[in-house]
C-alpha positions as CSV (number, residue, x, y, z in Angstrom):
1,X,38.3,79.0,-76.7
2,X,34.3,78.6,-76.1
3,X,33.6,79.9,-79.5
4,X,36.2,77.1,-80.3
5,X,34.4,75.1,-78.9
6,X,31.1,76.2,-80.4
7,X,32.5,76.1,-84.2
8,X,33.4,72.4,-83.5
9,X,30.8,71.6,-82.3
10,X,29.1,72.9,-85.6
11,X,31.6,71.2,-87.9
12,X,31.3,68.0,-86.4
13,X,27.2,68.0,-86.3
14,X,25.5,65.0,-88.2
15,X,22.4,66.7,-89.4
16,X,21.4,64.9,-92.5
17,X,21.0,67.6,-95.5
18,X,21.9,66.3,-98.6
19,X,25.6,67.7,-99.7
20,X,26.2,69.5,-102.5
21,X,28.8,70.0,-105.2
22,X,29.9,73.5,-107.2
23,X,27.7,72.8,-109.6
24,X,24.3,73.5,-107.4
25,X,24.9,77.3,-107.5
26,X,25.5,77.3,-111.5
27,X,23.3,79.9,-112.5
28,X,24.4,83.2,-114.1
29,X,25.2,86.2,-111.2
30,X,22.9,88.8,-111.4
31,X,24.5,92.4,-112.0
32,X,23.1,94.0,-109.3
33,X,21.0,93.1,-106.2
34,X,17.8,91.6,-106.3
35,X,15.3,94.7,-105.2
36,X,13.4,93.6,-102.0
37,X,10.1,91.5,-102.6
38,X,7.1,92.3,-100.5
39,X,6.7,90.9,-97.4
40,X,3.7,88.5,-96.9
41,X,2.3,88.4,-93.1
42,X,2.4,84.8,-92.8
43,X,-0.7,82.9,-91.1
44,X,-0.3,82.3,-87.4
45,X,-1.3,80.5,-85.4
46,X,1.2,78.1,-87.6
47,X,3.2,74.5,-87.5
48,X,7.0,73.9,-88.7
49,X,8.8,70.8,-89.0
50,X,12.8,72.1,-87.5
51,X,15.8,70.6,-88.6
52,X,15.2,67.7,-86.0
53,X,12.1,66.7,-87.9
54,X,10.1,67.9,-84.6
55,X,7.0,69.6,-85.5
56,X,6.7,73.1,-83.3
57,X,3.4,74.9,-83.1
58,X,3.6,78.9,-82.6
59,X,0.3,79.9,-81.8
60,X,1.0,84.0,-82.8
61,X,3.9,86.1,-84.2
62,X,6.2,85.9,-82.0
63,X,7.0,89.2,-80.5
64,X,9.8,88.2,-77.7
65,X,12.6,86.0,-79.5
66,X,15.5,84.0,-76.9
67,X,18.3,83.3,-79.6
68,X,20.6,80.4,-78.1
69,X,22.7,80.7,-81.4
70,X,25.0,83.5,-82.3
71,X,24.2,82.4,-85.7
72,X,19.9,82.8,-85.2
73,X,21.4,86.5,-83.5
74,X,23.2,87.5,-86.6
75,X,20.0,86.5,-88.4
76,X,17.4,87.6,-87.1
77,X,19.0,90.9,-86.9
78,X,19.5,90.4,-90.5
79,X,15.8,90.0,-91.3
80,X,15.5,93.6,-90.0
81,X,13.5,92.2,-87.0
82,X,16.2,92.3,-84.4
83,X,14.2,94.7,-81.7
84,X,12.1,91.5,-81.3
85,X,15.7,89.7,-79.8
86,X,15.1,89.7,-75.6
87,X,17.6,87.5,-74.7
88,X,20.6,85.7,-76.8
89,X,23.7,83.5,-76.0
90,X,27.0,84.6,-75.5
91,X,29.1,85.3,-78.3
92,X,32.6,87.0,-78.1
93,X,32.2,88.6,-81.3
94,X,29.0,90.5,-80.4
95,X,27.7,91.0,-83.7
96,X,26.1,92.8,-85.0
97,X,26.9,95.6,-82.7
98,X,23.1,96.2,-82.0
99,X,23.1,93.1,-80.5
100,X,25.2,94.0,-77.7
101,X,22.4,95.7,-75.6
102,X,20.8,92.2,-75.9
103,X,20.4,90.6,-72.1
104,X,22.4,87.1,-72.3
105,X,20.5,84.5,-70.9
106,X,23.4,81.4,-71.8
107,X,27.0,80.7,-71.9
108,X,28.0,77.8,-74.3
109,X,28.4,75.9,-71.0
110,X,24.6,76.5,-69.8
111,X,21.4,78.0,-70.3
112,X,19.1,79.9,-67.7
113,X,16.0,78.6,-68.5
114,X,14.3,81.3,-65.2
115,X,15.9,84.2,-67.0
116,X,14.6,82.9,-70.3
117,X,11.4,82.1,-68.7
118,X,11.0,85.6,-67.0
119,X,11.6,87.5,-70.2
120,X,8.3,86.5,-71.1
121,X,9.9,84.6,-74.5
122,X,7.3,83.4,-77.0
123,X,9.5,81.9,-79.1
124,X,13.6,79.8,-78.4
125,X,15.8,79.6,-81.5
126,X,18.4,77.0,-80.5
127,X,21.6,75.3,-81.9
128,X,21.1,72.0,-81.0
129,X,24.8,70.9,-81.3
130,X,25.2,73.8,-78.5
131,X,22.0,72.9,-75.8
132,X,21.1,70.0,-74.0
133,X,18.4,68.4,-74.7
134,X,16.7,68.1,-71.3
135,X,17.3,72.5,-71.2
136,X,15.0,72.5,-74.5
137,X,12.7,69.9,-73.0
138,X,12.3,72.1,-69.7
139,X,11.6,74.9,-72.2
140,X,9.0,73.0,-73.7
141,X,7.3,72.3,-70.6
142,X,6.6,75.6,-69.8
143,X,4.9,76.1,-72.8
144,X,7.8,78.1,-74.8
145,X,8.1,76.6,-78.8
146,X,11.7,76.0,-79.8
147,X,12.9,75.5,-83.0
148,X,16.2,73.5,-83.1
149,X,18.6,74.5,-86.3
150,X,21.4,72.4,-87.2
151,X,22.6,72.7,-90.8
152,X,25.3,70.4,-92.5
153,X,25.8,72.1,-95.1
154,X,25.3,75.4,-97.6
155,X,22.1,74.4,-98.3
156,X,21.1,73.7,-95.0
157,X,22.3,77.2,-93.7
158,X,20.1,78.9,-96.7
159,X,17.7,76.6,-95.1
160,X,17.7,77.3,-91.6
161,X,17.3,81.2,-92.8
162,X,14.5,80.5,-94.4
163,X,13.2,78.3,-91.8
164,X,13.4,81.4,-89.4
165,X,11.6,83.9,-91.5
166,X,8.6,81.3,-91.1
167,X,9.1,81.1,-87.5
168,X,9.3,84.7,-86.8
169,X,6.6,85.8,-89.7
170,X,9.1,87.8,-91.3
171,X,9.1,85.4,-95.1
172,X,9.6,87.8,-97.1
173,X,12.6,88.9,-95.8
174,X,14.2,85.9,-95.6
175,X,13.5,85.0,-99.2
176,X,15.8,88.0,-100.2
177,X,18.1,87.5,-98.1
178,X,18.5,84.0,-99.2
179,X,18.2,85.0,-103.2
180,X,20.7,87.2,-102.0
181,X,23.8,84.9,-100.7
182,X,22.5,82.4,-103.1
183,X,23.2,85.0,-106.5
184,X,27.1,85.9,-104.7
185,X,27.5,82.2,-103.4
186,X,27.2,81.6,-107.6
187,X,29.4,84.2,-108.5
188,X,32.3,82.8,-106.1
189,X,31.8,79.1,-107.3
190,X,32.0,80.4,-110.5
191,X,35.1,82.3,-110.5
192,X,36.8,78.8,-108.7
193,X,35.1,76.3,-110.9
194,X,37.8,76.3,-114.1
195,X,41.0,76.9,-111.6
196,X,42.9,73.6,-110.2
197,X,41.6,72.5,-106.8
198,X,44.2,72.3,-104.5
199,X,44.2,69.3,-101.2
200,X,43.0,72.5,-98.8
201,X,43.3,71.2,-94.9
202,X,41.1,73.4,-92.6
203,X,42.6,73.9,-89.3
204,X,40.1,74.2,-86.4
205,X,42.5,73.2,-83.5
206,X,45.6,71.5,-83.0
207,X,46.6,72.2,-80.0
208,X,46.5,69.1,-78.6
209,X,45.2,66.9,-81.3
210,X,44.4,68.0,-84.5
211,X,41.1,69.2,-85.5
212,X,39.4,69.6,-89.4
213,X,36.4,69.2,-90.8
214,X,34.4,65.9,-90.4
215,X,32.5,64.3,-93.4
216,X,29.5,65.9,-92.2
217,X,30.5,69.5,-91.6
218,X,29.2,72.7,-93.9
219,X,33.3,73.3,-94.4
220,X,33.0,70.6,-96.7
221,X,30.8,72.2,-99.4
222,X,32.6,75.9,-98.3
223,X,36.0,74.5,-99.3
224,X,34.8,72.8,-102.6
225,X,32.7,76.1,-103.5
226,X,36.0,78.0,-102.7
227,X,38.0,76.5,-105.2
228,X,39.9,73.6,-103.1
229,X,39.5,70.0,-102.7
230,X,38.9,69.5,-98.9
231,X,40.9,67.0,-96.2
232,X,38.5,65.7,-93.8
233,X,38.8,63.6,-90.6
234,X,36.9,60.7,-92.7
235,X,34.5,60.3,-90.4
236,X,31.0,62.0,-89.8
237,X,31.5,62.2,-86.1
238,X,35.3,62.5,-85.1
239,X,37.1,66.0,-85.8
240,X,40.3,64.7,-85.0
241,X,42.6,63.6,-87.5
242,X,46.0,61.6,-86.6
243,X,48.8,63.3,-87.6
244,X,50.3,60.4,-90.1
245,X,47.4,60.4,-91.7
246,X,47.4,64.3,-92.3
247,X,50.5,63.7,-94.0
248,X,49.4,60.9,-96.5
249,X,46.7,63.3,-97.1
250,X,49.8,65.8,-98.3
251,X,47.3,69.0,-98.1
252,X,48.6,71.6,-100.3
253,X,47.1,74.5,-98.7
254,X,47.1,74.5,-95.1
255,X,43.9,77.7,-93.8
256,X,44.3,78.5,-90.4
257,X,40.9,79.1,-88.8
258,X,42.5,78.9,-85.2
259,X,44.4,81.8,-86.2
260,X,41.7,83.8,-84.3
261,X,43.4,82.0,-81.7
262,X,47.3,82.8,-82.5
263,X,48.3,80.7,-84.0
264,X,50.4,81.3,-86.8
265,X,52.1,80.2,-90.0
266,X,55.5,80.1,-89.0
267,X,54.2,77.9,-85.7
268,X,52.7,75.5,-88.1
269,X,56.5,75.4,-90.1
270,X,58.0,74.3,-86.6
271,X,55.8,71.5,-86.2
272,X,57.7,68.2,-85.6
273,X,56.7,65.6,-89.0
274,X,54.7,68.5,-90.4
275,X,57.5,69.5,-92.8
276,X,56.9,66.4,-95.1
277,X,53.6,68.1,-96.1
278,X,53.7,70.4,-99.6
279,X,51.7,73.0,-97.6
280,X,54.4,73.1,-95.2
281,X,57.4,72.9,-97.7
282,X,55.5,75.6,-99.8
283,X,54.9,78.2,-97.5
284,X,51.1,77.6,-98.3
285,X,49.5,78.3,-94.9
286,X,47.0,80.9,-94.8
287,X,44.9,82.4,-91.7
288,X,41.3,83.1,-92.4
289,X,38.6,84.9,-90.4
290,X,37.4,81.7,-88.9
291,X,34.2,83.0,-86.7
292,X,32.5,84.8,-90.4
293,X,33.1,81.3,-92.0
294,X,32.3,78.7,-89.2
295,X,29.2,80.8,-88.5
296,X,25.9,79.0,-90.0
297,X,24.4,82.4,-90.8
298,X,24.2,85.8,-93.5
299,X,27.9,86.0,-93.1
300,X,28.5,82.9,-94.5
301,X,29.0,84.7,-98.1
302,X,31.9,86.3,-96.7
303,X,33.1,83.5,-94.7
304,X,33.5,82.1,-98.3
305,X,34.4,85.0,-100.3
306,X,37.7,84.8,-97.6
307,X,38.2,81.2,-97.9
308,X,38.6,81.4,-101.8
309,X,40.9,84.5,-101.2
310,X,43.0,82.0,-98.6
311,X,42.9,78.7,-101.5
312,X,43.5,81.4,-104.5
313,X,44.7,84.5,-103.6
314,X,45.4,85.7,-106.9
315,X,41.9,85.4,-107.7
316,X,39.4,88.7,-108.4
317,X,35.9,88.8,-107.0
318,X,33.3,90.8,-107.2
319,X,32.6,93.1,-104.2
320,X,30.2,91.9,-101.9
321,X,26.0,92.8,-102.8
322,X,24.4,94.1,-99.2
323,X,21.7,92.3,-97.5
324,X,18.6,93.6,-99.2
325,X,16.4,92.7,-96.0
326,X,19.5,95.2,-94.0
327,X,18.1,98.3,-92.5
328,X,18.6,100.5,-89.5
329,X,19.6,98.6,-86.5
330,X,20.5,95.6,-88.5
331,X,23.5,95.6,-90.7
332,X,24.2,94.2,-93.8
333,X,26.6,91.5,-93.5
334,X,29.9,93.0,-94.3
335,X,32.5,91.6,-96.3
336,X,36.0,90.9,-93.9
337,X,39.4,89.6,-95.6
338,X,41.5,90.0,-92.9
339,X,39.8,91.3,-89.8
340,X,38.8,89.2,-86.7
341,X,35.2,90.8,-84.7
């Protein structure tokens, strides 16, 4: 339920990036991989501006990394630079697997700003949908930079990727990774575009209320580049959606990410009022991998690759192109239709 917890938290964030439509990754798919670029050694000391518009000086490479994001984990592991990780948040799908000798220093309830402290960190990558801001302010004052990441949407997490290559000098990287999903994120939007795009309800939670994507959330542009039109809550802020107004919506496809969770189609079938919806009537609810397509990071290809499987599942895509930045003891993102970490 934390990670719950974390991925609403993401799909309810109000980060500012500009949304996008399907036709922002237009361009012709490559047939094969781009080849890795050289990687520049960026200038250090250096100064970013981080997706809070707060400008963060790092005065050298840094060479002891605190990731409180399971997302800046997966990435900078991604980026081939993962022995630099000290210390990471908790994340109960551990991934990549090398990660999991990685001390955890926070809990999605807290951070231990002595442990972090003590590693002798040089450098905090931080969710800031998932930390408080007086933990990143006591981080501050001991002198630690933190870049805060909070993307809204595709673009944004291609963004943030980027944005840590700069951070942690490894550019290069970064740019291929991000060339990368960008070429596969085309290939998917193009095999979607001429298909009809069904009313597609994401499910985050419902047991209680009922939680789907806000107005603000990167599910938005997922769902759209998967091939579906997407349900929201209508508002940029509240994830909950009242039931009656679910049903007006009349989703046709129902995708369970709370699946992770148990829940599963035939609950959804034995929902009181939730029969009147064409999803419902037509046997249209799909589970989905919901951590690889919540997750703000290199899986995010895959995340959509399953969600246009869940809205079409008739359709054929191309396999999935490895991480070209992926190396020993950091995995290329791998492609999961079915599997939960």
């Amino acid at each position: 339920m934390a990670l719950l917890l974390g991925a609403l938290a993401a799909c309810t964030g109000t980060a500012t990036t500009p949304s996008i439509s399907p036709s922002t990754f237009s361009s012709p798919a490559p047939s094969a991989s781009p080849s890795p670029s050289p990687s520049p050694s960026p200038a250090f000391p250096l100064t970013l501006t981080d997706d809070q518009g707060t400008q963060v000086s790092i005065p050298a490479k840094p060479a002891r990394i605190v990731t409180l994001s399971p997302a800046a984990t997966e990435t900078v592991f991604a980026l081939g630079e993962g022995a630099r990780v000290v210390g990471k948040v908790q994340d109960v799908a551990d991934y990549p697997p090398e990660a999991h000798a990685v001390p955890e220093v926070a809990t999605y309830t807290g951070v231990d700003v002595e442990k972090i402290v003590a590693l002798r960190t040089d450098l905090v990558l931080v969710d800031t949908s998932l930390t408080k801001p007086d933990t990143l302010q006591k981080l501050r004052d001991v002198g630690i930079p933190v870049v805060q990441l909070l993307a809204a949407n595709v673009d944004g997490v291609l963004g943030d990727i980027t944005l840590i290559g700069r951070a942690i000098g490894a550019d290069g990287q970064a740019g291929d990774l991000v060339a990368s999903m960008r070429a596969q994120i085309d290939q998917i939007s193009a095999a979607t575009r001429s298909l009809p795009h069904p009313r597609t309800f994401y499910e985050i939670d419902a047991t209680k209320e009922i939680f789907g994507p806000t107005d603000a959330s990167p599910l938005v542009d997922l769902i759209t580049l998967a091939g579906g039109q997407p349900i929201t809550t209508g508002s940029t802020t509240v994830a909950s959606i009242p039931l009656e107004k679910l049903v007006a919506a009349d989703p046709e496809i129902i995708v369970l990410g709370d699946a992770a969770y148990g829940v599963k189609a035939a609950d959804v079938a034995h929902r009181p009022g939730w029969s009147r919806m064409t999803a419902v009537r037509n046997n249209a609810i799909r589970p989905v991998n919901d951590i690889v397509i919540t997750r703000p990071g290199p899986r995010l290809v895959d995340g959509l690759r399953d969600l246009a499987l869940a809205i079409h599942p008739d359709i054929v895509l191309a396999a999935a192109s490895p991480s070209p930045s992926a190396g020993e003891g950091s995995p290329a993102p791998s492609a999961t239709s079915s599997a939960y970490p």
